[in-house]
N, C-alpha and C positions, 0 to 999 in steps of 0.2 A: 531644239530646232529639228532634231532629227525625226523626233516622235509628232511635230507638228506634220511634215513630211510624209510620215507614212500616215496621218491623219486624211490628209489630203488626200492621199494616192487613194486609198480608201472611199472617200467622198466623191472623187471624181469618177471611180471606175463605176459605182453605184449609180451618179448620173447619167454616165452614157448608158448604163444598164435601161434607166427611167428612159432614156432617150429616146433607145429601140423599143420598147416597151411603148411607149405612145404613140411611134410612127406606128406600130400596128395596129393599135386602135383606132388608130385614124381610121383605116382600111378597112377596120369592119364594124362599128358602129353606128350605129345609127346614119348610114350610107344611103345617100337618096343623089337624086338629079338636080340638083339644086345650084349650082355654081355656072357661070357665064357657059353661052351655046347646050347648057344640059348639061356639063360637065359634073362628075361625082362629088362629093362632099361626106366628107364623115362628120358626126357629131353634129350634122346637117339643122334641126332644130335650134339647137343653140348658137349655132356659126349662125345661122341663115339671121335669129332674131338679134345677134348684136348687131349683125350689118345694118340693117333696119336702123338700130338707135342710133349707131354714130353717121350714119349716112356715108358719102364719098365727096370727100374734100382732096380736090386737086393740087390747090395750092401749098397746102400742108404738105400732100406726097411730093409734090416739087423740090419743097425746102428743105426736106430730111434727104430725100436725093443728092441734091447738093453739099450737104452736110456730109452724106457718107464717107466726103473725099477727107474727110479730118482724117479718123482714125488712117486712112492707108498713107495720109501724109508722116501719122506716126508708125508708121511701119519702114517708113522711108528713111527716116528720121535714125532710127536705132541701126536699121540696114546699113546709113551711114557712119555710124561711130564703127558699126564694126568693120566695116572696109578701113575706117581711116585706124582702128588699131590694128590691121591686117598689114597695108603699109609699113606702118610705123617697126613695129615686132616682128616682117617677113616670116611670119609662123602664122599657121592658122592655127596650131597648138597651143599657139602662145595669143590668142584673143580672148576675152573673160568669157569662162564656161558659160556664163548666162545667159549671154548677148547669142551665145552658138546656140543653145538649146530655145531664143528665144527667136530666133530665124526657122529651125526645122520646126517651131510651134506655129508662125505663119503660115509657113506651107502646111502645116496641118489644117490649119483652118481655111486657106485657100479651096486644099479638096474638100471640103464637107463644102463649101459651099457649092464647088463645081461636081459634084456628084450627084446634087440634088435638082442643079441644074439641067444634066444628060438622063435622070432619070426621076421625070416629075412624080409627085406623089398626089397632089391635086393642083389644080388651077386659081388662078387669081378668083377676086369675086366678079371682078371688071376686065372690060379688057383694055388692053395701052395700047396705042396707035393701032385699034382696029386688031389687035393681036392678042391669042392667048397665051401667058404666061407660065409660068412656073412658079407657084405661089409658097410652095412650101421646103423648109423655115422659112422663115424671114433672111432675107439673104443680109439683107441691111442690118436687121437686132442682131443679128448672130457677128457681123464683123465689127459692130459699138460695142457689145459685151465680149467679145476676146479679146479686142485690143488695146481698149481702153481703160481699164483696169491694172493689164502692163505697162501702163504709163504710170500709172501710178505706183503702183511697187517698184520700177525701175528707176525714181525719180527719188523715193523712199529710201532704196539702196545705195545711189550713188552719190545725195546731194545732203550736204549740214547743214544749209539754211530750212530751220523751220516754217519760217515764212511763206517761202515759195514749194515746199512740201503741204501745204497746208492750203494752200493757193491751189496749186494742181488736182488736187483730190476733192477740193469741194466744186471746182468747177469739171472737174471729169464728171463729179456724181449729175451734177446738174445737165452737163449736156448728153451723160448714157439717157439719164429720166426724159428728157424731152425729146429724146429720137424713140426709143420705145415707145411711150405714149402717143408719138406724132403720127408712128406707123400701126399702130392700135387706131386709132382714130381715122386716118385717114382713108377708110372703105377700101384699099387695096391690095390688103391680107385679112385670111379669116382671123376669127381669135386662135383658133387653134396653131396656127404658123410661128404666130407671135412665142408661145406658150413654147413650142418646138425648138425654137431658137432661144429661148432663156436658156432650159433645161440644158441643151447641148453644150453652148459657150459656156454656162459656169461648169459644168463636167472638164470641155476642155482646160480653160485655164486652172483651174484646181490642180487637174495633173500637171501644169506646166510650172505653177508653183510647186507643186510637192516636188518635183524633178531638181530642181532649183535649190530648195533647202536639203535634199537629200546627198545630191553631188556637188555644189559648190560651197563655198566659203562665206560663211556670215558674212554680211557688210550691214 
């Protein structure tokens, strides 16, 4: 487990490496005026011609909007086991190392998304109520692929019923694939955003695994 661990740590620091390494690409490639009001666009050709194929589908970005609230409901979720062993054990020392390192990984992924919110990289393709956004990552892929994944290896580590190990992981896979795809689709991210936000969340959760097998206890 351990060398799994530094496997990861490994992997994941590579992808945030890939991560910064494509935000700057963004920034200087093939950079034209292409994006709602004139706004910049990197990779502009390509972004400009998928928008083209998939069109803008409102009601799609609607449903995945609404879907967003999954994952932070599973964030609430674990936030609460660990309050209630926080109670229970009146030690925060004494809560399971995971559940602690899997709250400071929250808040890790809460700033990457609100970093990118305070300091846009480019803009939507569209604009939302007459507004222009902040398009880039994907704010939406980037919180389904951190945190939905932790449901699954939390659910892996804590639970014996195969069943419902089994049950959770196929339908997590199912509904990461259908928010990705929905926000790929839905003309309200370039591809590139999409593409930013993969690369990032599996970086993050990689190291929050590897953290995980490095310092706590097999389960």
């Amino acid at each position: 487990m351990k060398k799994n661990g530094k496997k990861l740590l490994i992997l994941g620091t590579v992808l945030l490496v890939m991560f910064a390494t494509w935000t700057c690409l963004i920034q200087c490639v093939d950079v034209q005026s292409a994006g709602a009001k004139g706004t910049e666009i990197g990779f502009a050709t390509f972004n400009c011609w998928f928008h083209r194929v998939t069109g803008v589908h409102m009601a799609i970005y609607t449903i995945t909007d609404w879907l967003g609230l999954v994952p932070i409901f599973v964030c609430m979720t674990f936030g609460g086991v660990g309050f209630v062993q926080l109670i229970k054990r009146k030690s925060l020392f004494k809560v399971d190392r995971d559940l602690i390192f899997l709250g400071i990984y929250y808040v890790v992924v809460i700033f990457g998304y609100l970093i990118f919110e305070m300091i846009p990289i480019n803009y939507r393709p569209i604009l939302i109520d007459g507004m222009l956004e902040a398009s880039y990552q994907s704010s939406t892929t980037l919180l389904v692929l951190s945190v939905m994944p932790t449901l699954v290896y939390q659910v892996n580590r804590r639970s014996t019923n195969l069943l419902f190990r089994r049950c959770v992981s196929v339908m997590s896979i199912i509904f990461s694939t259908f928010m990705v795809i929905g926000r790929l689709v839905a003309g309200v991210h370039w591809f590139t955003d999409i593409v930013g936000a993969v690369i990032l969340s599996t970086g993050l959760y990689c190291l929050y695994k590897s953290i995980v097998l490095l310092f706590c206890d097999d389960k």
